[in-house]
C-alpha positions, 0 to 999 in steps of 0.5 A: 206298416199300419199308419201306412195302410190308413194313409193309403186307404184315406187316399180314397176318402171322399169319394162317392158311392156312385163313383164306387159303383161306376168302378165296380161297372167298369171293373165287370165290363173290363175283365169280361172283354177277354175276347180282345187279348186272343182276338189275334189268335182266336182269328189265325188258328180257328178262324184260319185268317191269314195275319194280313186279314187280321191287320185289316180286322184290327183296323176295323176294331179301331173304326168302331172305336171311333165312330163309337165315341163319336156316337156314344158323346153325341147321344150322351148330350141328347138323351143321357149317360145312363140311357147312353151306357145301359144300351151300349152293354147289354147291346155289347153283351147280346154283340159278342155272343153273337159275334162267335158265329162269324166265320168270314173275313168280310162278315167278322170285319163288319161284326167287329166294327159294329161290336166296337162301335156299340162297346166305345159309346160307352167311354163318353157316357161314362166320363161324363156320369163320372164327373156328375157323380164327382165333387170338383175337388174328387174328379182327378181322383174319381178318374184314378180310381176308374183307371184301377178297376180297368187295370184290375179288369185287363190284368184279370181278364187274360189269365180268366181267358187263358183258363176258359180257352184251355178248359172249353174253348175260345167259343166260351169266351164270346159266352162269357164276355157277353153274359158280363156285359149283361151282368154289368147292365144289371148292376148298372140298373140297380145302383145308377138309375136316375131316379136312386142315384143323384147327380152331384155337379149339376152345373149346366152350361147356358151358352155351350161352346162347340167343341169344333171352336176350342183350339186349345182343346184340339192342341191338347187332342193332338198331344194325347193322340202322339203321347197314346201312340208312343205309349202303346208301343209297351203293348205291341213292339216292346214286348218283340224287343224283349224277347228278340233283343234282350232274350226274356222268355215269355214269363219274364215279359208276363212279369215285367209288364205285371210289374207295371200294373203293380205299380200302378194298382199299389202307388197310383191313387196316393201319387195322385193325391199328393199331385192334388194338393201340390202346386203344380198346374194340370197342364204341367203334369200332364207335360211331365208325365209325357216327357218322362215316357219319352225318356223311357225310350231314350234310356233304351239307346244306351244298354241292353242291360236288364236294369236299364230295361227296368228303368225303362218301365219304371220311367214310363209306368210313372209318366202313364200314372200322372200323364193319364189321370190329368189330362182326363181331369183336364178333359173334364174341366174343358168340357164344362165349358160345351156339351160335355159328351161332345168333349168326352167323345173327341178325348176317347177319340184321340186314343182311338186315332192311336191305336188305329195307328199306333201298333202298325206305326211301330210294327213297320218301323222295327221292321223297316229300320230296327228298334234303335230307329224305332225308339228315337221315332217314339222319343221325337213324338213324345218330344213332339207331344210335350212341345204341344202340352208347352204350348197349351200351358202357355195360351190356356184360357180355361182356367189358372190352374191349367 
C-alpha cells in the first residue's frame, strides 16, 4: 500500500509550481460557482420563472459562454493571460453579487449572459498560461491536474451550497460566489504576477497561422462539440433515467454519479502518465476515449440491471479521463502553430456549442421518442464523433505523434 501511494504521488512529478498555483486558482473559482447548480431552482421558486423563462435563461448562460471564450482568446493574444484572467474574476466576483438584485425575466437574461461572458474569457486565458507555465512533456499532465481541481471544485461546490441555502438563503450564494471569485483574483495576484512568476515555454510563433485556415483544426472542433454533446447527457437525461426507469432515489443517483468523480479524482493522473509514456498517438486516444462513451450508451440497450448501469458509468468515466486531457493537449499542440488564444478560445467554444444544445437536444428526444431512442442518437453522434477523430489521425499534418 505505500509503494503505492509513492507511485501515485510520483505520477505528480515534475510539475511546476505555477501550475500548482494555477490549479489551486481554479480550484477557489470552481467550488465558488455554486450559483450555477441551484440556478434552475433558485429562478422557479424565488424568482417564480416559469421552466420556459428558464429554458431561455439557460440559452443566455450558454451565449455568454460563447462569446466569453471568444472574447477571453482574443484579448489573451493582445494584452495577456494574466491581464485577461485577473479581469474576468474580480469582474465575475463584483458580477454575481451584483446579479442577486435581479428579479425580471428579461433583466436576469441579460445579467446572466453578461456574468458568463466576463466568467468564460477566463477558460482561454488560462489554457494558455497553463501551457506557458508547462514543460512539453508536463502539459497532458499540467491539464489533468486543472481537470482535478475542477472536479474537486464542482463535487465541493453543491454540497457548500446546499449548506449555505438551507442555513441563510439562496441570497448568500450570490455573496459567497462573488467573494471567492475575489479571493481567487487575490491569489492570483500574488503568485502568477508576471514580474514573480516566469513563463516556462517561451516559444513565440513568427508567422501564425489563422485559426480560420486550419481544417484539421476545425475537424477536431466538430468532434469535441458531438463528443460534449453525448457527453453531457450524464448531467441532464441520465440522471431522469435513473430515477424514472431504474427507480434510484435521489441518494443513489448522488452516489452513482459521486463514483465518477471518485474515479477520476483517484485513477486519472496515474492513467494519464502511463498513456504518456505508451505508444499510442494523441489522436488515437482521443478516438478512444470517444468510442468508449459511445459504448456506454449501447451498453444501456441491453438491461436495466443495476450492474449493467455500473458498466455504463464505468465505460464513460473512462472515455471522459482519456477523451479530455488529450484533446486539451492536442489543442495546446495545435495552438502553437497560430495565436494561441485564438485557439484555446475556439476549443472552449466547441463545449459551449454543446451545452447550448446538448440538454435540450436530449431532454426533447426522451420526450419525443423515449430513452432507448434517445441512447442509440447519443451512441450514433458519438459514432459520428470517432469517424471524425479517424479522419483527422489519417490527414493531421501537425506532428507524427497526433
Amino acid at each position: 500500500m505505500k509503494v503505492l501511494f509513492k507511485n501515485y504521488l510520483n505520477t505528480f512529478s515534475g510539475l511546476s509550481k505555477e501550475v500548482w498555483w494555477l490549479a489551486l486558482i481554479t480550484l477557489i473559482n470552481r467550488a465558488g460557482t455554486m450559483v450555477i447548480p441551484f440556478l434552475s431552482l433558485y429562478l422557479t421558486t424565488s424568482l417564480d420563472f416559469t421552466l420556459k423563462d428558464v429554458g431561455w435563461i439557460m440559452t443566455c448562460f450558454g451565449l455568454g459562454s460563447i462569446v466569453g471564450s471568444y472574447l477571453g482568446g482574443k484579448l489573451t493574444d493582445e494584452i495577456g493571460s494574466y491581464k485577461v484572467m485577473v479581469f474576468s474574476l474580480f469582474t465575475t466576483g463584483i458580477l454575481f453579487i451584483a446579479l442577486q438584485f435581479i428579479d425580471s425575466f428579461t433583466g436576469f437574461c441579460i445579467g446572466i449572459f453578461v456574468v458568463m461572458l466576463v466568467a468564460d474569457m477566463f477558460k482561454p486565458a488560462m489554457f494558455v498560461a497553463l501551457s506557458a507555465y508547462s514543460k512539453p512533456e508536463n502539459k497532458t499532465r499540467s491539464v489533468t491536474l486543472i481537470r482535478l481541481a475542477i472536479n474537486l471544485g464542482f463535487s465541493a461546490g453543491p454540497a457548500v451550497g446546499g449548506l449555505i441555502i438551507t442555513t441563510i438563503s439562496y441570497v448568500g450564494l450570490f455573496w459567497v460566489d462573488g467573494i471567492t471569485c475575489i479571493l481567487a483574483t487575490i491569489v492570483l495576484f500574488l503568485v502568477l504576477n508576471p514580474k514573480k512568476a516566469k513563463p516556462i515555454d517561451t516559444q513565440v510563433v513568427e508567422n501564425p497561422v489563422s485559426v480560420l485556415s486550419d481544417k484539421s483544426y476545425f475537424i477536431f472542433l466538430g468532434a469535441m462539440a458531438l463528443f460534449g454533446v453525448v457527453f453531457l447527457q450524464y448531467f441532464s437525461t441520465m440522471p431522469l433515467f435513473y430515477k424514472e426507469v431504474i427507480s434510484l432515489s435521489e441518494l443513489e443517483i448522488g452516489l452513482l454519479l459521486g463514483f465518477n468523480g471518485f474515479l477520476i479524482f483517484v485513477f486519472e493522473m496515474p492513467l494519464i502518465k502511463w498513456l504518456e509514456n505508451s505508444k499510442y498517438s494523441i489522436s488515437g486516444l482521443m478516438l478512444f476515449g470517444s468510442l468508449l462513451t459511445g459504448l456506454s450508451f449501447v451498453v444501456l440497450l441491453f438491461s436495466n440491471w443495476i450492474g449493467i448501469i455500473i458498466l455504463g458509468i464505468l465505460l464513460m468515466t473512462l472515455g471522459e479521463m482519456i477523451a479530455f486531457p488529450f484533446s486539451n493537449a492536442f489543442a495546446m499542440k495545435q495552438s502553437r502553430r497560430g495565436k494561441q488564444g485564438q485557439y484555446m478560445a475556439f476549443y472552449t467554444i466547441a463545449f459551449s456549442i454543446s451545452h447550448v444544445f446538448g440538454h435540450n437536444l436530449g431532454l426533447q428526444m426522451v420526450n419525443w421518442m423515449g430513452f432507448d431512442f434517445t441512447w442509440v442518437v447519443m451512441a450514433s453522434l458519438a459514432g459520428i464523433s470517432v469517424f471524425l477523430l479517424v479522419i483527422l489521425k489519417k490527414h493531421s499534418t501537425i506532428h507524427q505523434n497526433l
